[in-house]
LOSE-979599 format. One record per residue: residue number from 1; residue in three letters; z, y negated, x negated of N, C-alpha, C, O in turn. Coordinates in steps of 0.05 Angstrom, whole numbers, plus 5000, padded with zeros to 4 digits. Example, Ala and Ser with C-alpha at 12.3 -4.5 7.8 and 13.67 -1.06 7.14 Angstrom:
% residues 2
PT   k   r  n.w  n.v  n.u ca.w ca.v ca.u  c.w  c.v  c.u  o.w  o.v  o.u
PT   1 ALA 5156 5114 4736 5156 5090 4754 5156 5066 4736 5169 5066 4715
PT   2 SER 5142 5045 4743 5143 5021 4727 5157 4999 4742 5161 4977 4732
//
This chain:
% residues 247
PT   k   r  n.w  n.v  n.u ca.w ca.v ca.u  c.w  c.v  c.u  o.w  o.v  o.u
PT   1 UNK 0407 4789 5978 0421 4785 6003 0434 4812 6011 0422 4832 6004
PT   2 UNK 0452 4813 6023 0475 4835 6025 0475 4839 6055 0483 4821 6070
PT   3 UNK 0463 4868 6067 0460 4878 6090 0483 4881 6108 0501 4896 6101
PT   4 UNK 0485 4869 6132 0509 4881 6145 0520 4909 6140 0505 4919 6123
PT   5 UNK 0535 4922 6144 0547 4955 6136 0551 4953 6168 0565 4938 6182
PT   6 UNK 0532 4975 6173 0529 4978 6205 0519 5011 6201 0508 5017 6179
PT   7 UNK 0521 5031 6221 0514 5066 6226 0487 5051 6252 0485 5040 6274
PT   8 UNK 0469 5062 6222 0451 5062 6239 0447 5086 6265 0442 5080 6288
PT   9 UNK 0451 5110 6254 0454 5125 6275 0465 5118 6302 0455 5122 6324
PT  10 UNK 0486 5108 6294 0504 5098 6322 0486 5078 6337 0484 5078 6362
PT  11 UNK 0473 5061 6319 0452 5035 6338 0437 5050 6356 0434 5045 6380
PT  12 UNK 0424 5076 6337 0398 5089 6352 0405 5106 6374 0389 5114 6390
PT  13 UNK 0431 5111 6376 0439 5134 6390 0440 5118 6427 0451 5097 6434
PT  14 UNK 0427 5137 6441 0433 5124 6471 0451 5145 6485 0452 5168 6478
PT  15 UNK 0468 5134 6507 0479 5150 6529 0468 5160 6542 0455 5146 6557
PT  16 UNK 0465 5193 6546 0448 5206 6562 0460 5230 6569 0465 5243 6549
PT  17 UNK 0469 5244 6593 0481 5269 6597 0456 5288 6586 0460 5311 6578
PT  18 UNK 0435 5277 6586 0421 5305 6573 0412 5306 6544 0394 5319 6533
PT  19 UNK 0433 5286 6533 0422 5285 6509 0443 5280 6481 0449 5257 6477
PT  20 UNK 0451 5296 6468 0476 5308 6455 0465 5321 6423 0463 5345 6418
PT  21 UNK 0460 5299 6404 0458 5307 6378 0466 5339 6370 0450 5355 6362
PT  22 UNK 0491 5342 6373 0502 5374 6354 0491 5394 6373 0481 5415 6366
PT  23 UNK 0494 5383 6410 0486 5403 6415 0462 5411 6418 0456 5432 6429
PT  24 UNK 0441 5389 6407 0416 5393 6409 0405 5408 6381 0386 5425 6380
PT  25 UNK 0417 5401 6366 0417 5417 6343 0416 5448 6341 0399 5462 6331
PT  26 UNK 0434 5454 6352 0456 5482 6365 0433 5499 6376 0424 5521 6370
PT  27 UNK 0423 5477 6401 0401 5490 6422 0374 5489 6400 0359 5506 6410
PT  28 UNK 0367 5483 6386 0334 5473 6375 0343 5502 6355 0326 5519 6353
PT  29 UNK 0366 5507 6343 0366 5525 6325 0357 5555 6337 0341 5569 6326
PT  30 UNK 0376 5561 6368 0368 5582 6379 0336 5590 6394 0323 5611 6395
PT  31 UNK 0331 5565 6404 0303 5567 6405 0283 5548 6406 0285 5528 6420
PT  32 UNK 0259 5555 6388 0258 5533 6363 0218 5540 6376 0199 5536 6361
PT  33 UNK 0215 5547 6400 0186 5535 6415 0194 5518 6429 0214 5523 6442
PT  34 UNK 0182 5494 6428 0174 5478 6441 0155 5474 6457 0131 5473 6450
PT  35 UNK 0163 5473 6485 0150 5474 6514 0145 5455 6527 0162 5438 6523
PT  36 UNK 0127 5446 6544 0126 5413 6563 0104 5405 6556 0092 5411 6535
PT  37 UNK 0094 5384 6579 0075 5372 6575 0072 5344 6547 0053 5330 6541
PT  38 UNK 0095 5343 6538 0100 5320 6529 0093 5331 6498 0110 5345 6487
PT  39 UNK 0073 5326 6486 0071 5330 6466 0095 5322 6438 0104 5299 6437
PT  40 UNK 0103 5340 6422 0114 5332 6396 0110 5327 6371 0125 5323 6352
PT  41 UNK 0078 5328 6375 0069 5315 6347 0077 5296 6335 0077 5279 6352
PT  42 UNK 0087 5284 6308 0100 5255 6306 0129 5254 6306 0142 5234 6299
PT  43 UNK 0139 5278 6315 0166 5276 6323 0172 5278 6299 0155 5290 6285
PT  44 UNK 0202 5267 6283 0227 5277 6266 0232 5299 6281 0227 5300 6305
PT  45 UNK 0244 5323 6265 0262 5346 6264 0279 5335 6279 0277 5348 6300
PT  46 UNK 0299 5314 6283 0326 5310 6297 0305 5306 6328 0309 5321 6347
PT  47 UNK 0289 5287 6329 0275 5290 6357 0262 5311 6368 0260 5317 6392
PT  48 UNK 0253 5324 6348 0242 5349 6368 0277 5368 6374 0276 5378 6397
PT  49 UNK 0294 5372 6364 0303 5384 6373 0329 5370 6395 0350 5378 6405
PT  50 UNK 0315 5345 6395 0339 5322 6418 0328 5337 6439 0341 5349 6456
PT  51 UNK 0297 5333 6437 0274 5338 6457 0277 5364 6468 0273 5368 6492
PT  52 UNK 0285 5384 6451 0276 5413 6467 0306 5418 6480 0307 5433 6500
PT  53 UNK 0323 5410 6471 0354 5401 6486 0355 5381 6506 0375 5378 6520
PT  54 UNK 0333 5367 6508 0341 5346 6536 0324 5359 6556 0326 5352 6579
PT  55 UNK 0301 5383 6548 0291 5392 6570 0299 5417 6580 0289 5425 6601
PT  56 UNK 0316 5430 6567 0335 5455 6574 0356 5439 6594 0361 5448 6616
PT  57 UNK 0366 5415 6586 0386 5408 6600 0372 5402 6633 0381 5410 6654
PT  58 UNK 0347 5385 6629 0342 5374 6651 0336 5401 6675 0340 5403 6699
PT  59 UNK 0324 5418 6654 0315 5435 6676 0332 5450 6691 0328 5459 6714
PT  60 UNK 0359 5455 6674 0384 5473 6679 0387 5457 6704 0385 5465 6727
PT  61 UNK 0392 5437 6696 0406 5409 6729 0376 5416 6742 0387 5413 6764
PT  62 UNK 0350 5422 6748 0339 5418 6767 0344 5448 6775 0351 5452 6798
PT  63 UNK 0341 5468 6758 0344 5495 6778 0369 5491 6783 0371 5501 6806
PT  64 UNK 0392 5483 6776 0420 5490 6798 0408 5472 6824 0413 5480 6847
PT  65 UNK 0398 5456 6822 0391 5437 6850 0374 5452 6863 0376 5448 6888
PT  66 UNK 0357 5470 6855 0333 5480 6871 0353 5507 6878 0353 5514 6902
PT  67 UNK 0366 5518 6864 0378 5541 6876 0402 5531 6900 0405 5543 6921
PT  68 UNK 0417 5508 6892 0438 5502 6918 0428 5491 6943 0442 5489 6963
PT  69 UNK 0400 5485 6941 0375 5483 6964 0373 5506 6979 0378 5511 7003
PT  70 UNK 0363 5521 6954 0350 5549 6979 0375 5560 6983 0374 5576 7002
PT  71 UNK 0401 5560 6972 0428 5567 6982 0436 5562 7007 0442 5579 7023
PT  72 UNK 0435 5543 7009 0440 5518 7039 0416 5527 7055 0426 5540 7073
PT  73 UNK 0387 5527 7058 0372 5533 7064 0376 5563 7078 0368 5565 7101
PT  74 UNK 0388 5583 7065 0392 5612 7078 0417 5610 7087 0418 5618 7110
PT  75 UNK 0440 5603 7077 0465 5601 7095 0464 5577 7127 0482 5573 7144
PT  76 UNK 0437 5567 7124 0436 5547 7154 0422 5569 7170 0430 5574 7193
PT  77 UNK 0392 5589 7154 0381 5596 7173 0399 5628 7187 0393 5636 7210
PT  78 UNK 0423 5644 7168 0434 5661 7176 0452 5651 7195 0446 5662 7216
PT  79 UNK 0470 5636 7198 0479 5612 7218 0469 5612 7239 0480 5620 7259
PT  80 UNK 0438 5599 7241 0423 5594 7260 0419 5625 7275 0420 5627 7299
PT  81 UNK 0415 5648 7259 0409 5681 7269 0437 5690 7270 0439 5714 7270
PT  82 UNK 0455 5680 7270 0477 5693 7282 0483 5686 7296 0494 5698 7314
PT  83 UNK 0477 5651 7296 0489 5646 7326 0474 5647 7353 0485 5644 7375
PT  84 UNK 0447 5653 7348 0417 5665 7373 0436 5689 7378 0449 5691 7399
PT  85 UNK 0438 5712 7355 0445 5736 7357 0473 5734 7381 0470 5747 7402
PT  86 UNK 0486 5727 7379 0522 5711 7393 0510 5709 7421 0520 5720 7441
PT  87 UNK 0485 5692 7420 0481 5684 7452 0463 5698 7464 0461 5695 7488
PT  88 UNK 0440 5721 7446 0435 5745 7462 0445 5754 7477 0438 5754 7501
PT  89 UNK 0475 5771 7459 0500 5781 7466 0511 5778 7482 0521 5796 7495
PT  90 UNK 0517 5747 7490 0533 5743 7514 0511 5740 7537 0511 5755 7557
PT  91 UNK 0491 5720 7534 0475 5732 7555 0471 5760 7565 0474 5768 7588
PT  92 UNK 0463 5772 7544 0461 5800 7557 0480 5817 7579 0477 5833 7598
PT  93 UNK 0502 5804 7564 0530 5819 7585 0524 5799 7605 0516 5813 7623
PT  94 UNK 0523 5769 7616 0518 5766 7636 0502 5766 7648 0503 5756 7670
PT  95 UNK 0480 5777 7641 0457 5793 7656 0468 5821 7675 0463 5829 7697
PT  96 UNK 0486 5832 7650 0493 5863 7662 0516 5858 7682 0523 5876 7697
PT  97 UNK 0531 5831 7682 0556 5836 7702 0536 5829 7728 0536 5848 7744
PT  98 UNK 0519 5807 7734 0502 5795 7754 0488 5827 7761 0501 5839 7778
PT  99 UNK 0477 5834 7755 0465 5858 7759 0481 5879 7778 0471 5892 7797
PT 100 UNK 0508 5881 7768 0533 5907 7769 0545 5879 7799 0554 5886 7821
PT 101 UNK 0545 5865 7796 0555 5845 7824 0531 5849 7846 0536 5855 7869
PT 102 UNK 0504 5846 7835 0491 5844 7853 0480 5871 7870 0471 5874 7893
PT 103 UNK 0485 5889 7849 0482 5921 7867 0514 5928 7886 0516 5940 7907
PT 104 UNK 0535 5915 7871 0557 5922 7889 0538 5898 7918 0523 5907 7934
PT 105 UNK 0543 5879 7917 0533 5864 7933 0513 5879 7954 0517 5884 7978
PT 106 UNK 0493 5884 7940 0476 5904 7963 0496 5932 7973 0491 5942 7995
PT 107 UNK 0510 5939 7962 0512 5963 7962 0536 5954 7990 0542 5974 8003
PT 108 UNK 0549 5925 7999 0566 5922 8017 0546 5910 8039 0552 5918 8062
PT 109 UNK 0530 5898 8040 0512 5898 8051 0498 5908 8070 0495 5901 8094
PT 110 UNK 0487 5935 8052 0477 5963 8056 0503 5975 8081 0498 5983 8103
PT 111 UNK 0526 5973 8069 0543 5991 8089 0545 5977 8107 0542 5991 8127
PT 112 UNK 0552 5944 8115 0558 5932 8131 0531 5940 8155 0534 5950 8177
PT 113 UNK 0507 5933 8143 0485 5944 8158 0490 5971 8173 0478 5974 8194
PT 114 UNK 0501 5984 8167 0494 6013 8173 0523 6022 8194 0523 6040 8211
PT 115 UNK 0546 6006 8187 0570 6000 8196 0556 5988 8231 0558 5997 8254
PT 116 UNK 0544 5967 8222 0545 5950 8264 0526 5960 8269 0522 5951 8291
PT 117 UNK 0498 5982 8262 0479 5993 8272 0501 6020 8287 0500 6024 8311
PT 118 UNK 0520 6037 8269 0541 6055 8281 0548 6045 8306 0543 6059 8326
PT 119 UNK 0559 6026 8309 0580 6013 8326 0564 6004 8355 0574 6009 8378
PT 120 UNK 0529 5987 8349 0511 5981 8372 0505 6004 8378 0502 6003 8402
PT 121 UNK 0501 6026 8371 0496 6055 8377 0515 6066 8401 0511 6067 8425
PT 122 UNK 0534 6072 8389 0568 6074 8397 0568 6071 8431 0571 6087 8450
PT 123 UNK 0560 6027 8429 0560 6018 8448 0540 6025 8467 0546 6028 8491
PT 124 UNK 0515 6028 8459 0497 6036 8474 0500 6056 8495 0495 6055 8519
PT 125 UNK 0510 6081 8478 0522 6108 8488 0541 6106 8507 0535 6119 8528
PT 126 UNK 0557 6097 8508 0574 6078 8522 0570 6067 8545 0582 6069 8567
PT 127 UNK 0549 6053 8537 0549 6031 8565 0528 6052 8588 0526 6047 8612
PT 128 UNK 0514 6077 8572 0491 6102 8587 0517 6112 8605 0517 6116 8630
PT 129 UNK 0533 6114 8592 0556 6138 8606 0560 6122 8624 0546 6127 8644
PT 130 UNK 0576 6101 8625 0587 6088 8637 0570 6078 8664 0580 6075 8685
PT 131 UNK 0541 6072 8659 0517 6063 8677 0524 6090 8697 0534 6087 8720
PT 132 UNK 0517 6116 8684 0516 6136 8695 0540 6142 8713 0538 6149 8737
PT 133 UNK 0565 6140 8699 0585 6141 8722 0578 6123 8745 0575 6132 8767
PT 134 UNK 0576 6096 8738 0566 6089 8764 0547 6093 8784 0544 6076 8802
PT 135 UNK 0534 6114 8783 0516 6124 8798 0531 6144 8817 0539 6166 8811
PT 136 UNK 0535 6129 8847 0548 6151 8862 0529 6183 8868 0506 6191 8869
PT 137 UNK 0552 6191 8868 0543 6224 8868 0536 6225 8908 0548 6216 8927
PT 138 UNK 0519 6238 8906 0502 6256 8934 0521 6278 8947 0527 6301 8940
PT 139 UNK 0529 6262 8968 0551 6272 8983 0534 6304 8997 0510 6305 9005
PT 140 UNK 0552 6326 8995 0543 6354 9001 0532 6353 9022 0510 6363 9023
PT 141 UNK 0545 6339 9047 0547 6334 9074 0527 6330 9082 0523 6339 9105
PT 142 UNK 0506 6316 9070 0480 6300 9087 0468 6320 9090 0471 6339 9074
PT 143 UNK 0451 6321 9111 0427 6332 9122 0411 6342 9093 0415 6327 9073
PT 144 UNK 0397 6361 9090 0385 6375 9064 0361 6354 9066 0347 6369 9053
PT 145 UNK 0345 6335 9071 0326 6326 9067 0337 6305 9058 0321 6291 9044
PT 146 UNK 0361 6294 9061 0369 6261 9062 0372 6267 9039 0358 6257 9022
PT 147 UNK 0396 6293 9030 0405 6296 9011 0392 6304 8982 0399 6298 8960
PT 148 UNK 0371 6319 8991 0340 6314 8972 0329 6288 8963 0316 6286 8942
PT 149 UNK 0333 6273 8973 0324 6249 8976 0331 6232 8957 0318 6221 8939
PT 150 UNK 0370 6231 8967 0382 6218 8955 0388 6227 8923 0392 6210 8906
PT 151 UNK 0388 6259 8916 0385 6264 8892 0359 6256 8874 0359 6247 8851
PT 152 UNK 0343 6261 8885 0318 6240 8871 0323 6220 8870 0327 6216 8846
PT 153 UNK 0326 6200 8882 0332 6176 8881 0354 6172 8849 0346 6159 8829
PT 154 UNK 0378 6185 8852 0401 6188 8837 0389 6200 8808 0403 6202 8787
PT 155 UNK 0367 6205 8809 0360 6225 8784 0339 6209 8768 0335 6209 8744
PT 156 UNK 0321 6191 8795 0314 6163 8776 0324 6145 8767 0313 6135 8747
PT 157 UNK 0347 6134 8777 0365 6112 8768 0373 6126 8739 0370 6115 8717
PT 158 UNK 0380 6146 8742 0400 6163 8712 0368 6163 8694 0363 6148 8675
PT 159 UNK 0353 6179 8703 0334 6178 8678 0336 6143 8665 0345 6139 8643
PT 160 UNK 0329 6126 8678 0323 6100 8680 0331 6085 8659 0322 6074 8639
PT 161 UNK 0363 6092 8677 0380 6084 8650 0379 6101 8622 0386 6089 8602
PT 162 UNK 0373 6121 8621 0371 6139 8588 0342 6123 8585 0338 6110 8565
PT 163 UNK 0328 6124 8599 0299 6104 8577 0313 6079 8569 0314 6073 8546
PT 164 UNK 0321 6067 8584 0333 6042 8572 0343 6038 8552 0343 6020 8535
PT 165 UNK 0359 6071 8559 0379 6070 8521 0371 6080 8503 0379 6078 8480
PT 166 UNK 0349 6095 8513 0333 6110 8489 0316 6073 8481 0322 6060 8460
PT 167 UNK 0297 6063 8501 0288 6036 8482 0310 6021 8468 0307 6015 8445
PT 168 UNK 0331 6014 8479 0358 5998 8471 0361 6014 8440 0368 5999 8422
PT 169 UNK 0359 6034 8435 0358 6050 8416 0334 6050 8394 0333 6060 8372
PT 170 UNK 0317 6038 8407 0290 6039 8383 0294 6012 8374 0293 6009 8349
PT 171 UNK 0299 5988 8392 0298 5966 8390 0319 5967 8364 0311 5964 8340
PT 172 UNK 0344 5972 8372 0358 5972 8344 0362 5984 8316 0375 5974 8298
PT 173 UNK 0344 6013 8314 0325 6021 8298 0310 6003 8287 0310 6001 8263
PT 174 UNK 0294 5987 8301 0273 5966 8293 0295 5945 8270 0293 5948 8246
PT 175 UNK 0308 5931 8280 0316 5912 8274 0334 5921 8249 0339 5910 8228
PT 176 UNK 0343 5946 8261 0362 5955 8231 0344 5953 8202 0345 5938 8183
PT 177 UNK 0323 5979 8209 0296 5973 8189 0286 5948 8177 0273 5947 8156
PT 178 UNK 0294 5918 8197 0282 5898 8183 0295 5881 8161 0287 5867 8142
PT 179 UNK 0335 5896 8180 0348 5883 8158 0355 5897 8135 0373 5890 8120
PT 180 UNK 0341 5916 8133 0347 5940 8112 0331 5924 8095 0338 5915 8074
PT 181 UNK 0303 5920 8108 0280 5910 8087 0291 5885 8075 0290 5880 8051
PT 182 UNK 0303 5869 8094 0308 5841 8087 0317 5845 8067 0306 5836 8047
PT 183 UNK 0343 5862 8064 0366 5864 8049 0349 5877 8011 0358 5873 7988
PT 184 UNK 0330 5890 8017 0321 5901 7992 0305 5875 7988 0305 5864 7966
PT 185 UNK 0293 5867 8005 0284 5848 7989 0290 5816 7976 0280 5799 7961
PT 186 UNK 0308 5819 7988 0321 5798 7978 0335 5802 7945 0337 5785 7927
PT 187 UNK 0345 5834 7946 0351 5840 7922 0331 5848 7896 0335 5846 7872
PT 188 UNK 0309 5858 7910 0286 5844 7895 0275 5824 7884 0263 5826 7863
PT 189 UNK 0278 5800 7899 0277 5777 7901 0290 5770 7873 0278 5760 7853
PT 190 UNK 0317 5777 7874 0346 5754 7866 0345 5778 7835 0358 5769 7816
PT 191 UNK 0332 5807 7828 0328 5811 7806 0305 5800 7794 0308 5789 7772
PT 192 UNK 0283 5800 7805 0267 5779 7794 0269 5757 7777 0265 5753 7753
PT 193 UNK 0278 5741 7797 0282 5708 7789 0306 5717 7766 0307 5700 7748
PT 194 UNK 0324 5738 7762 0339 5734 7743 0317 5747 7714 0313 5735 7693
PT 195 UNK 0310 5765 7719 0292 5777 7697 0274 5752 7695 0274 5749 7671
PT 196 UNK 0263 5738 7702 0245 5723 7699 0263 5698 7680 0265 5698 7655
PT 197 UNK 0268 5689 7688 0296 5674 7678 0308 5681 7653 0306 5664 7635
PT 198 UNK 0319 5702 7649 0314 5712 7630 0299 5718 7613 0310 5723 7591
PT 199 UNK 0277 5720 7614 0254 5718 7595 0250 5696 7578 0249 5693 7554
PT 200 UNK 0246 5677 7605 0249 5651 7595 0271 5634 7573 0269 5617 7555
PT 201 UNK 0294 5652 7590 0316 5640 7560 0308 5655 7539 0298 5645 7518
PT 202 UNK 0310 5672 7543 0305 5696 7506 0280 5677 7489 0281 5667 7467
PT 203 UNK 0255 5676 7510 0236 5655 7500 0244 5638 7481 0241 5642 7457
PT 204 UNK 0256 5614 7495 0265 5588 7489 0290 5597 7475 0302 5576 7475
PT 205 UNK 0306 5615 7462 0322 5623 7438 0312 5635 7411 0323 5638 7389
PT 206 UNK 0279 5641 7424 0275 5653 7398 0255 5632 7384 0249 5628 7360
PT 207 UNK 0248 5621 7405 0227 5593 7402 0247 5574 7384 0236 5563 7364
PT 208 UNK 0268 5569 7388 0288 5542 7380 0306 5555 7348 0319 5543 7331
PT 209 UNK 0299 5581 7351 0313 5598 7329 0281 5591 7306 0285 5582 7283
PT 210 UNK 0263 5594 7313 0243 5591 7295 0237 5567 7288 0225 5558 7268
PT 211 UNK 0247 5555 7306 0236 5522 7307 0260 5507 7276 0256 5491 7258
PT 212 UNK 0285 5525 7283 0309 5519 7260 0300 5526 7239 0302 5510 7220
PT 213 UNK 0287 5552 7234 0285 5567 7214 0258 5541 7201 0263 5529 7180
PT 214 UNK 0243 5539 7211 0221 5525 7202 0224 5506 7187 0212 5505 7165
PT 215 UNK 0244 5481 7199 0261 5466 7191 0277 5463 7169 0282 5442 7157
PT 216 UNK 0288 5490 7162 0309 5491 7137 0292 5501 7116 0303 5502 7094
PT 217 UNK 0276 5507 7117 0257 5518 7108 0243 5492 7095 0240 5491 7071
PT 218 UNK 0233 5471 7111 0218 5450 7106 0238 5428 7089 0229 5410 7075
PT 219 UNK 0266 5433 7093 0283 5421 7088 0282 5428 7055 0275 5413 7036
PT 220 UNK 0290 5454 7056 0291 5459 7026 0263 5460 7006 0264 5461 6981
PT 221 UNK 0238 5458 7023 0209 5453 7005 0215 5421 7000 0208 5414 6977
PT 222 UNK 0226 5403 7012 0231 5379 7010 0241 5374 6984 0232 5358 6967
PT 223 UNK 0266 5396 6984 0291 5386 6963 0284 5396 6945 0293 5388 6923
PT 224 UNK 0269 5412 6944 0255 5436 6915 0229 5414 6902 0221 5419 6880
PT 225 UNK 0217 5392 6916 0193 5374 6911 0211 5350 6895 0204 5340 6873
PT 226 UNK 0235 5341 6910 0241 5318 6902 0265 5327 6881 0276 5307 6870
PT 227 UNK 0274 5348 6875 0287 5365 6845 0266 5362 6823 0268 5355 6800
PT 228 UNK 0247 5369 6835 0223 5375 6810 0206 5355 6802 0194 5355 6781
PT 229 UNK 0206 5326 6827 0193 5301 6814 0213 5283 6797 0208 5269 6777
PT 230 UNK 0244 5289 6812 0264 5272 6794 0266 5277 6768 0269 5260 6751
PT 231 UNK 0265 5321 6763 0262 5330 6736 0236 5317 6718 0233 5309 6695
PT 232 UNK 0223 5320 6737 0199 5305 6716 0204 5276 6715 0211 5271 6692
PT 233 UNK 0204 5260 6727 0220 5238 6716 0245 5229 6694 0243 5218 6672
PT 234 UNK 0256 5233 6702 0278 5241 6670 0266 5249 6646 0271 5238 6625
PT 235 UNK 0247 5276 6648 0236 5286 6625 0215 5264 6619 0213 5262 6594
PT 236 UNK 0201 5249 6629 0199 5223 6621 0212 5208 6602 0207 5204 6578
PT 237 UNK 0233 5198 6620 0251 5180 6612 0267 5191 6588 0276 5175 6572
PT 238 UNK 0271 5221 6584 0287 5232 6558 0271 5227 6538 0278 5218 6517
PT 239 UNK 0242 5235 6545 0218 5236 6520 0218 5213 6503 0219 5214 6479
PT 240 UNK 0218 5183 6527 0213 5162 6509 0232 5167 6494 0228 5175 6471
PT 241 UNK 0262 5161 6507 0279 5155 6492 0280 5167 6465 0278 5157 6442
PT 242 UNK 0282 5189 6474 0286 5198 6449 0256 5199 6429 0257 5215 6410
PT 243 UNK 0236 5186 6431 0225 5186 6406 0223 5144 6401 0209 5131 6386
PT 244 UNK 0233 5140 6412 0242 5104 6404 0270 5103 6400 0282 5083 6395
PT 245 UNK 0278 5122 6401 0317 5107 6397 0329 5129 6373 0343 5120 6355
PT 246 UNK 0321 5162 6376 0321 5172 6365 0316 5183 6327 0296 5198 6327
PT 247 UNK 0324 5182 6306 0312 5173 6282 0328 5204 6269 0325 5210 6245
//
């Protein structure tokens, strides 16, 4: 009986990007240990060296995958630290203009304070003189006892009024002092809550910067697990093949 005329080779041969007769040849010639869990005992010469060429290939495709991982992996987390770094930066300057507003702020404040304390002063002085002019003067004429009299009299009213303006004068001392205090403390106050605030953001930037980093990080242990179970899978799948199809 007369055999079909068929290449057997060609029957045995399967489609495999990792798996290339001449060039497995090529590769088995340059290096000729055989590595892997997959034992080669049993093998033909053409399979062991299909074999040590389908696992150069596979692994080549898993390290470019594990390297364009941790690639992506450091170009997300420098990203993520440049762009924290960006909003330090600008925070920072609006920390420093709030700061440079809020001392001009006191600092108009401060003068306005010190401006209508001038001015109630002013008035005070003012309204003494003026009290005092109204105090008629002790006519020469009178009798020396009347006129004793009446200068005492004239000399209590005038003191009277200078205590008045001397208290009228503490009183607004007082009050100036409270709004002096007010005024510092309020700017105490309003640095605070911004330093505090600030803390809090830098916090929650460096917290959300780590929280990224963690992430891409976890991202690429991911992609580096599921490179290395797919590689081992294939190297599976190359092994059989190639010692059932292979001849």
């Amino acid at each position: 009986m007369a055999f079909p005329d068929f290449d057997l080779d060609a029957l045995l041969h399967y489609a495999s990007e990792n798996y290339d007769p001449v060039k497995a040849h090529e590769y088995y010639l340059k290096n000729r240990e055989l590595k892997g869990r997959h034992s080669t005992k049993g093998l033909t010469q053409r399979q062991k060296e299909g074999w040590q060429y389908a696992q150069a290939q596979v692994r080549n495709t898993t390290k470019g995958k594990i390297e364009s991982a941790r690639q992506t992996k450091q170009a997300s987390i420098e990203k993520a630290r440049a762009e924290a770094a960006k909003f330090r930066a600008d925070f920072a300057n609006k920390l420093k203009a709030f700061a440079a507003e809020l001392a001009k702020q006191h600092a108009d404040n401060s003068a306005s304070i010190a401006e209508q304390a001038k001015q109630q002063r002013e008035a005070i002085e003012k309204k003494l003189a003026d009290d005092i002019a109204a105090v008629p003067m002790v006519p020469r004429s009178l009798p020396k006892l009347v006129r004793e009299k009446r200068l005492k009299e004239r000399a209590e009213k005038i003191n009277a009024l200078r205590g008045q303006a001397e208290a009228d004068k503490a009183e607004l001392n007082k009050n100036v002092s409270s709004a002096r205090a007010s005024e510092q403390s309020d700017v105490a106050n309003a640095r605070k809550q911004a330093n505090d605030e600030a803390a809090q953001t830098r916090q929650q930037v460096a917290s959300q910067l780590k929280s990224m980093v963690a992430s891409y990080v976890e991202q690429y242990k991911q992609a580096k697990e599921k490179a290395t179970s797919e590689s081992e899978a294939t190297l599976d799948k190359e092994y059989k093949n190639i010692k059932t199809r292979v001849r």
